[in-house]
GUTISE-945183 format. One record per residue (C-alpha): residue number from 1; residue in three letters; x, y, z. Coordinates in steps of 0.001 Angstrom, whole numbers, padded with zeros to 6 digits. Example, Ala and Ser with C-alpha at 12.3 -4.5 7.8 and 13.67 -1.06 7.14 Angstrom:
BEGIN
- resi_resn_xx_yy_zz
- 1_ALA_012300_-004500_007800
- 2_SER_013670_-001060_007140
! end
This chain:
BEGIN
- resi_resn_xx_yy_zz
- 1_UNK_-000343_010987_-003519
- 2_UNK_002734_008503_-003474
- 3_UNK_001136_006208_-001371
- 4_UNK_-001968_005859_-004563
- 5_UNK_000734_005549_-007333
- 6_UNK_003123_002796_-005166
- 7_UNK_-001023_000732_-004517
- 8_UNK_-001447_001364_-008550
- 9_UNK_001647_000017_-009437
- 10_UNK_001307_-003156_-006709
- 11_UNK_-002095_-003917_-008054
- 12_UNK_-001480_-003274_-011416
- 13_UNK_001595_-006037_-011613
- 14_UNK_-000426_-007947_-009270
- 15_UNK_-003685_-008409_-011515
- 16_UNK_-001226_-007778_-015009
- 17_UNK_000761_-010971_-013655
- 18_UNK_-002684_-012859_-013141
- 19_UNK_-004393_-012176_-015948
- 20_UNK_-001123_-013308_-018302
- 21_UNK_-000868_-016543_-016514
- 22_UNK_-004815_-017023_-017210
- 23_UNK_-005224_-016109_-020488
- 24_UNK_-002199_-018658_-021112
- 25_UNK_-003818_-021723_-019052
- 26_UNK_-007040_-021166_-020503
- 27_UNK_-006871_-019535_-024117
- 28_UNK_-004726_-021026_-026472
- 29_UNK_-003644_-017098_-027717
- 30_UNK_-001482_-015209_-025931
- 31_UNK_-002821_-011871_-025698
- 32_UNK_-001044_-009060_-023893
- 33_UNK_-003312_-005980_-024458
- 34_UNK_-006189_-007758_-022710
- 35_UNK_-004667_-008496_-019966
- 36_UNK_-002743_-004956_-019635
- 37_UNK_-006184_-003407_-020288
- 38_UNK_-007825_-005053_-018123
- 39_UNK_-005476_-004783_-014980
- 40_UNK_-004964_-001088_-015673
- 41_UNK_-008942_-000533_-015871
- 42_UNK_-009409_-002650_-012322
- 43_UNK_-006303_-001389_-010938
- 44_UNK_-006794_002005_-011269
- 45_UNK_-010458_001785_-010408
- 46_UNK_-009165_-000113_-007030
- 47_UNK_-006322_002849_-005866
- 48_UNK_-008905_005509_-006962
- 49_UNK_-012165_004256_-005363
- 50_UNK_-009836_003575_-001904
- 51_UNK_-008133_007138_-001961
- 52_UNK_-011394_008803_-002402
- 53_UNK_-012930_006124_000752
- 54_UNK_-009739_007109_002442
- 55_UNK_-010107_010881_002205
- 56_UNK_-013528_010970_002867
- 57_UNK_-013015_009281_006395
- 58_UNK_-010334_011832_007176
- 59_UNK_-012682_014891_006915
- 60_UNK_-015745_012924_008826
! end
């Protein structure tokens, strides 16, 4: 279960990081909860979705 919080937490800063730099090159507002939203939503979807995958091909 550490090894899904420690992915979380890479690909959350990853995509938080990303979408901050975006939203300030492209929109002239500087919006924080968007881009927290956002890279919670994908990055929790993304450690989820492979620790399910992951488990699955254990058992098989």
């Amino acid at each position: 279960m550490k090894k899904v919080i420690l992915k979380f937490l890479v690909y959350f800063l990853i995509f938080f990081g990303g979408n901050v730099i975006i939203n300030i090159l492209f929109t002239s507002n500087f919006d924080l909860l968007t881009a927290f939203s956002t890279a919670f939503g994908v990055s929790f979807g993304i450690a989820i979705f492979g620790h399910c995958t992951h488990k699955r091909g254990k058992e098989a």
